[in-house]
C-alpha positions as CSV (number, residue, x, y, z in Angstrom):
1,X,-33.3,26.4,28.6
2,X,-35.9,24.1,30.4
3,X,-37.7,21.9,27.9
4,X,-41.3,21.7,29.0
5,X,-43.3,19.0,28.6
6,X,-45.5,19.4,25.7
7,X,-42.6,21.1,23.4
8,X,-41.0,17.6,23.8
9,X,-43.0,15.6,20.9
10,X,-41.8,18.7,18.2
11,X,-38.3,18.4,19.3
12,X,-36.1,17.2,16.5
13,X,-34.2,13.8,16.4
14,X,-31.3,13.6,17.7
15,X,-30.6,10.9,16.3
16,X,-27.4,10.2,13.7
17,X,-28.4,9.2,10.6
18,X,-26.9,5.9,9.1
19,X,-25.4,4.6,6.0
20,X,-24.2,1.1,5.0
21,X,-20.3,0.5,5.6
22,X,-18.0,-2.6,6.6
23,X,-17.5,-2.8,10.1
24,X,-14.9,-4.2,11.8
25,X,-16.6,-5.8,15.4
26,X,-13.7,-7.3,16.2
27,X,-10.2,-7.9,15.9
28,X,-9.0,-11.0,13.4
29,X,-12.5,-11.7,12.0
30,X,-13.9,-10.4,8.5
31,X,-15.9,-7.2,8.4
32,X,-19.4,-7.3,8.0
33,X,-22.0,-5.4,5.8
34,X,-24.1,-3.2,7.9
35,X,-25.4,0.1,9.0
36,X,-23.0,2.5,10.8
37,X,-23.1,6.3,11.8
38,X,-23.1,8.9,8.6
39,X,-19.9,11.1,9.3
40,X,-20.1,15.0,9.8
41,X,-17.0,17.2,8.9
42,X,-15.4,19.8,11.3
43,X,-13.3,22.1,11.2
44,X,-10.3,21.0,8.4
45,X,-12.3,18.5,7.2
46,X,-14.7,16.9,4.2
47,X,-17.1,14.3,4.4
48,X,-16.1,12.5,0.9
49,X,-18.8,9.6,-1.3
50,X,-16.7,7.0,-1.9
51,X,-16.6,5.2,-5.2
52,X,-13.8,2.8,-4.8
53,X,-12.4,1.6,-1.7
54,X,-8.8,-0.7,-2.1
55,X,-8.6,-4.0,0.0
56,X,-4.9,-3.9,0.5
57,X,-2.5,-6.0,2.8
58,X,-2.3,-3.2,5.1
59,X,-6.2,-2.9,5.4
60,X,-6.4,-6.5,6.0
61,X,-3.9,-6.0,8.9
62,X,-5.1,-3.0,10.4
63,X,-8.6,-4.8,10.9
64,X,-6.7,-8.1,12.1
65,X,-5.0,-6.0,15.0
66,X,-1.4,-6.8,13.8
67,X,-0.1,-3.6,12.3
68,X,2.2,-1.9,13.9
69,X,-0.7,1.1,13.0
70,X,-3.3,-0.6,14.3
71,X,-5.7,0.4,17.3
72,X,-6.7,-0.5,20.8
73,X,-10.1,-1.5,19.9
74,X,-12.6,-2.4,17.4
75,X,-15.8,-1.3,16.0
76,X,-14.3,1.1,12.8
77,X,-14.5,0.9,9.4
78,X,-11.5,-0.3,7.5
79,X,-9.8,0.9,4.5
80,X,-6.9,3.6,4.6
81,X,-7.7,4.8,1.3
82,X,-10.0,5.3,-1.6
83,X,-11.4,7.2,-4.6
84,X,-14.9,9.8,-4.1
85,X,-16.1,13.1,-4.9
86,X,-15.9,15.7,-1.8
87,X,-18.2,18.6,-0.7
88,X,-17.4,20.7,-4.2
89,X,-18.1,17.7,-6.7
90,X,-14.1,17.3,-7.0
91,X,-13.0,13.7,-7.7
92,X,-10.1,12.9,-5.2
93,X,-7.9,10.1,-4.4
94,X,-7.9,10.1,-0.1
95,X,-5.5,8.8,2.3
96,X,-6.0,7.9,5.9
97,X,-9.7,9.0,6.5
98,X,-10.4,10.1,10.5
99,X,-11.1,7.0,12.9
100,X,-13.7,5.3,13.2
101,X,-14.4,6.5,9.3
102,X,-12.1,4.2,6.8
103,X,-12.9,4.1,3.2
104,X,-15.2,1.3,3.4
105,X,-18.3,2.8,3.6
106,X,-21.1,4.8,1.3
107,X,-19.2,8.0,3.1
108,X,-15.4,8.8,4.9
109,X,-14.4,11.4,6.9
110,X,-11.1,13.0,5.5
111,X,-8.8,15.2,6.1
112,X,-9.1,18.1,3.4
113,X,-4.8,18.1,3.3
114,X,-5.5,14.3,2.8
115,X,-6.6,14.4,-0.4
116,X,-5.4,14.8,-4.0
117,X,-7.0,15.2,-7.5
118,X,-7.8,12.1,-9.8
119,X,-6.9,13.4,-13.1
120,X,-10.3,13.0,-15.8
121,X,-9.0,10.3,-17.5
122,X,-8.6,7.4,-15.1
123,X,-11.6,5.6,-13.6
124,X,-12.2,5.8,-10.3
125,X,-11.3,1.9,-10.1
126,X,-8.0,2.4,-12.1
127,X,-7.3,5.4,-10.1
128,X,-7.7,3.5,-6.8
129,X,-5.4,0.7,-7.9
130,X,-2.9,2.4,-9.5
131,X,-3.0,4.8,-6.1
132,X,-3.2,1.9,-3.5
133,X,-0.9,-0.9,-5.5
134,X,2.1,1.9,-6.2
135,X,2.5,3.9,-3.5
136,X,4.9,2.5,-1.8
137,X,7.2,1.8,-4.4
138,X,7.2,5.5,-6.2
139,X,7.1,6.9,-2.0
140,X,10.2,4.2,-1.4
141,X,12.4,5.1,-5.2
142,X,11.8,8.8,-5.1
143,X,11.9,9.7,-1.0
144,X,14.1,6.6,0.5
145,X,15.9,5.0,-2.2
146,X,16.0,8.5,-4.6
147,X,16.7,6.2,-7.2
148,X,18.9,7.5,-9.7
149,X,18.8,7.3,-13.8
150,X,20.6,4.1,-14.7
151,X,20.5,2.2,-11.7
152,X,19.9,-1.5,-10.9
153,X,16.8,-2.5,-8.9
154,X,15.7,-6.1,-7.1
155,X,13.0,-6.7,-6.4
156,X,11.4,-9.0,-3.9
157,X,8.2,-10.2,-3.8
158,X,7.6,-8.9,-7.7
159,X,4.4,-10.9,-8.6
160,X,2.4,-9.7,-5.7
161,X,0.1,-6.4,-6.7
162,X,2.8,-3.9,-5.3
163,X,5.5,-5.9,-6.5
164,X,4.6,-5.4,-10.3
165,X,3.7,-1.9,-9.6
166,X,7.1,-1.3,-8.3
167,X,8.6,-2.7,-11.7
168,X,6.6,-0.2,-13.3
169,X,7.7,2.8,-10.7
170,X,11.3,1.5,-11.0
171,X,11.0,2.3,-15.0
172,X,9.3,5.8,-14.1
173,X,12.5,6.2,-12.4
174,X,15.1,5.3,-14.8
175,X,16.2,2.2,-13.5
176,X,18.2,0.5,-16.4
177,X,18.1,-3.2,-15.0
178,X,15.1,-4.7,-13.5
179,X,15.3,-7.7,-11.3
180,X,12.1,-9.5,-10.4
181,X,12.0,-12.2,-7.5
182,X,9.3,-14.2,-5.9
183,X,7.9,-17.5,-5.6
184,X,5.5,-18.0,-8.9
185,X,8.0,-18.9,-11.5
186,X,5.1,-18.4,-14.4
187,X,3.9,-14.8,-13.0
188,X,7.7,-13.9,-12.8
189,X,8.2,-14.2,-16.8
190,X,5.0,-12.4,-17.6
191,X,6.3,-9.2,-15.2
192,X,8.7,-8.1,-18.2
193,X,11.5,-7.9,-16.0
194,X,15.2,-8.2,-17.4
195,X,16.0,-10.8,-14.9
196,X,13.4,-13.3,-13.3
197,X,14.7,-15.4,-10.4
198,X,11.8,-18.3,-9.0
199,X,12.7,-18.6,-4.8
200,X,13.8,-22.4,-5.9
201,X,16.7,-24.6,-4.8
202,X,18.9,-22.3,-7.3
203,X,18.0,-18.9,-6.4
204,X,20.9,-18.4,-4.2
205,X,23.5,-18.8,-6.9
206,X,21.4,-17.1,-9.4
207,X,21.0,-13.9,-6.8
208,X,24.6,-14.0,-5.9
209,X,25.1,-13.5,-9.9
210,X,23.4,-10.3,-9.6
211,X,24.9,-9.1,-6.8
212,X,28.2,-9.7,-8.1
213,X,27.0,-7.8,-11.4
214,X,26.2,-5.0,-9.0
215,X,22.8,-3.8,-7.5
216,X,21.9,-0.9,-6.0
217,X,18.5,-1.0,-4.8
218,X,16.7,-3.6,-3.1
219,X,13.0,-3.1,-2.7
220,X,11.6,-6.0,-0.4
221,X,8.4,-6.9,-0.2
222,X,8.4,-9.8,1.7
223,X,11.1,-10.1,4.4
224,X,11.0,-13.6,6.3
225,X,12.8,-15.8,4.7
226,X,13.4,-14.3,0.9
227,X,14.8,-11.4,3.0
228,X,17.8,-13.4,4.7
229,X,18.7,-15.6,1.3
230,X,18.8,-12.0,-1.0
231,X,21.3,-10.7,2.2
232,X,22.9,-13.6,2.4
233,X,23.7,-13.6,-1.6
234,X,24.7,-9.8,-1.1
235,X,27.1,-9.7,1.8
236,X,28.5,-13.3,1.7
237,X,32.1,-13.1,1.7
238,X,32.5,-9.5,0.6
239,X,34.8,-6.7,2.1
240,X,37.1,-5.5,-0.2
241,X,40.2,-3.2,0.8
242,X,38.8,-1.5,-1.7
243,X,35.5,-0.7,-0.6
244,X,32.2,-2.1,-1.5
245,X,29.8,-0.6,-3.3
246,X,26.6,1.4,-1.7
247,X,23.6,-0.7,-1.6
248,X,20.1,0.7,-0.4
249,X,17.9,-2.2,1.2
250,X,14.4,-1.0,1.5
251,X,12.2,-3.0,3.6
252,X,8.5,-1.6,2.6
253,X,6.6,-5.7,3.8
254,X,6.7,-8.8,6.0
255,X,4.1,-11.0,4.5
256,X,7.2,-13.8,4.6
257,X,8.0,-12.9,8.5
258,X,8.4,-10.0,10.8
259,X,11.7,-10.9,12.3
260,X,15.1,-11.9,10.5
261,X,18.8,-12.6,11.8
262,X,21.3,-9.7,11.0
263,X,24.9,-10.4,11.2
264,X,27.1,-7.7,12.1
265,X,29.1,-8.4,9.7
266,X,26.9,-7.7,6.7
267,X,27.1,-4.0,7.5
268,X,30.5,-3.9,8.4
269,X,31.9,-5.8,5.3
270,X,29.9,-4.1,2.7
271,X,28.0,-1.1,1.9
272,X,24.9,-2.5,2.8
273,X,22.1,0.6,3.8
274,X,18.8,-0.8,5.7
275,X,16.3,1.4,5.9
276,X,12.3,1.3,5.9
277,X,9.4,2.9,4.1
278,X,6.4,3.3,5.6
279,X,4.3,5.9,7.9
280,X,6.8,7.1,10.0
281,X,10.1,6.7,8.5
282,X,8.2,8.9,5.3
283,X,5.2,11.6,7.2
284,X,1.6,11.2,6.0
285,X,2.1,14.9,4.4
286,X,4.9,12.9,2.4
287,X,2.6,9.5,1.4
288,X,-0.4,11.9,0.2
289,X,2.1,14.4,-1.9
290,X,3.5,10.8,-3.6
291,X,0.1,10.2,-4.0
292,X,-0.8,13.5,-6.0
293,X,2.3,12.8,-8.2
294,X,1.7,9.2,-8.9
295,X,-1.8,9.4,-10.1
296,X,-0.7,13.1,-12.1
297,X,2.1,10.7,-14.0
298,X,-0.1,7.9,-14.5
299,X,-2.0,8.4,-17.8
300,X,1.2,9.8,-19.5
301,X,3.0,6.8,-18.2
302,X,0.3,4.1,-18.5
303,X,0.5,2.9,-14.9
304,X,-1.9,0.2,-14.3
305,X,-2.4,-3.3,-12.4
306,X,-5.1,-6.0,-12.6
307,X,-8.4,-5.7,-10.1
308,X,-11.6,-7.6,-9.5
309,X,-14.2,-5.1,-8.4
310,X,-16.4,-6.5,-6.0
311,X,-19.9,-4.4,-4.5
312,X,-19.1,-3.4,-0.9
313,X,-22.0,-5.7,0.0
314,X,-19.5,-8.7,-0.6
315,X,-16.9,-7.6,1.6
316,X,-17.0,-10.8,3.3
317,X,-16.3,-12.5,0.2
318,X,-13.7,-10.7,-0.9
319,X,-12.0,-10.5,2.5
320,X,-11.7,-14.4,2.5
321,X,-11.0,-14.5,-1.5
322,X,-7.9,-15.5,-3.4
323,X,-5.1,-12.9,-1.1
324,X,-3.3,-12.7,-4.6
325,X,-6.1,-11.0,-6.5
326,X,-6.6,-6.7,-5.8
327,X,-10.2,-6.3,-4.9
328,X,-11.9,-2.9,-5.3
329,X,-15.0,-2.6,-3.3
330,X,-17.6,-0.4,-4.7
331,X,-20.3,0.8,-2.5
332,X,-22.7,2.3,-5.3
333,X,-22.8,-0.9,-6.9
């Protein structure tokens, strides 16, 4: 239809109407605090009010441009999760909102399979740490690893927020032996583990104690460097007529490095079993149903990690703040 002229002026806006989010402008730099373009839900989807947004490695990543997840092009907001209230006033923990829509932000655009209830008793701050921190530990025991009752389970790269998570999961599990390794020899004895080892000029012979005691799940964190001295302590002069015993090597992080040497060898000799954990090699339908069941466990098994919650407003700050410390960016607040 042909507008005419003097219907133009009652016309409504066309504009979109805004809200306040962190916005990624460009690859590698910290998100700032401004407005950005209210979603609107199609088909399959919600339009969820977000309460508590993670800042997790992977987020931090994503924005940077150096995930193997990560887009062409700026001008998004960040986050891959978070904890809100959709359409019909449920409280839901979501996962992998729809581009350009992360969880930063007063309002995300979400999948409606991409979402799973927060039971009543955690807070929405808990929930989203609990959520954020332990999913790839319970996704990596119970999908990759399926850790078994009684098992023995290193760690690497314990004292991060993931890494005590996954001593937690590990327990859920029925792991009876608990290894924790990293770098902070004081946050290594507060974990609770049965065995700490500090990365220090001894952790080789202390690791290849272990191994010789017998592991059978590696959970790495880190890769790099840690990576090649736990493989090292675990393959080192093995091959028994005998046969080795089965040893699952799951690679969930590379804080410590992307790339490290493999002998061929180390297979060969030994019943080493590398595999990842990640999207991918586990589907999103996957990561969201070990969502569901992680937060559903949680107040019977008393999941929980330390957070700072910071008001979205301060995502600066908090992007360039301590890298140790779990931020929880709240944009009511």
């Amino acid at each position: 239809m042909t507008v005419l002229p003097e219907e133009t002026e009652t016309l409504p806006s066309l504009e979109c109407n805004s809200m306040k989010a962190a916005v990624v402008t460009s690859f590698g730099v910290p998100p700032s605090f401004q407005d950005f373009r209210e979603p609107t839900a199609a088909e399959g989807e919600a339009v969820v009010t977000v309460h508590a947004a993670p800042l997790s490695p992977i987020v931090k990543k994503l924005a940077a441009g150096t995930h193997y997840a990560s887009g062409t092009s700026a001008g998004f907001v960040p986050g891959v999760d978070g904890v809100g209230i959709d359409e019909t006033g449920r409280r839901v923990y979501f996962l992998f909102p729809k581009a350009p829509f992360g969880s930063m932000a007063e309002k995300s655009l979400v999948a409606r399979n991409m979402m799973a209830l927060v039971p009543d008793s955690l807070s929405d701050e808990r929930a989203a740490t609990v959520a954020g921190a332990g999913l790839a530990s319970w996704i990596a025991f119970s999908r990759r690893a399926r850790l078994q009752n009684g098992e023995t389970v290193l760690i690497v790269g314990a004292t991060g927020a993931a890494g005590g998570m996954a001593l937690q999961t590990a327990r859920h599990f029925g792991a009876g032996k608990v290894i924790a390794v990293g770098r902070n020899a004081a946050k290594l004895e507060r974990l609770g583990a049965d065995v700490a080892i500090a990365l220090n000029d001894d952790a080789d012979k202390a690791l290849r104690e272990q191994f010789d005691q017998g592991v059978d799940v590696v959970l790495d964190f880190v890769w790099g460097e840690p990576a090649v001295r736990v493989l090292r302590a675990a393959t080192e002069d093995r091959g028994s007529r005998g046969g080795e015993p089965r040893l699952r090597y799951i690679q969930v992080g590379n804080d410590a490095g992307a790339e490290i040497p493999i002998r061929g060898d180390m297979l060969r000799s030994t019943g080493l079993e590398l595999m990842g954990s990640g999207i991918g090699s586990v589907s999103v339908e996957e990561l969201l149903a070990g969502a569901g069941e992680l937060l559903a466990a949680t107040p019977t098994a008393g999941f929980d990690a330390p957070f700072t919650t910071m008001p979205l407003r301060s995502v600066t700050d908090a992007w360039n703040a301590d890298p140790a410390v779990r931020y929880i960016l709240t944009p009511a607040s």
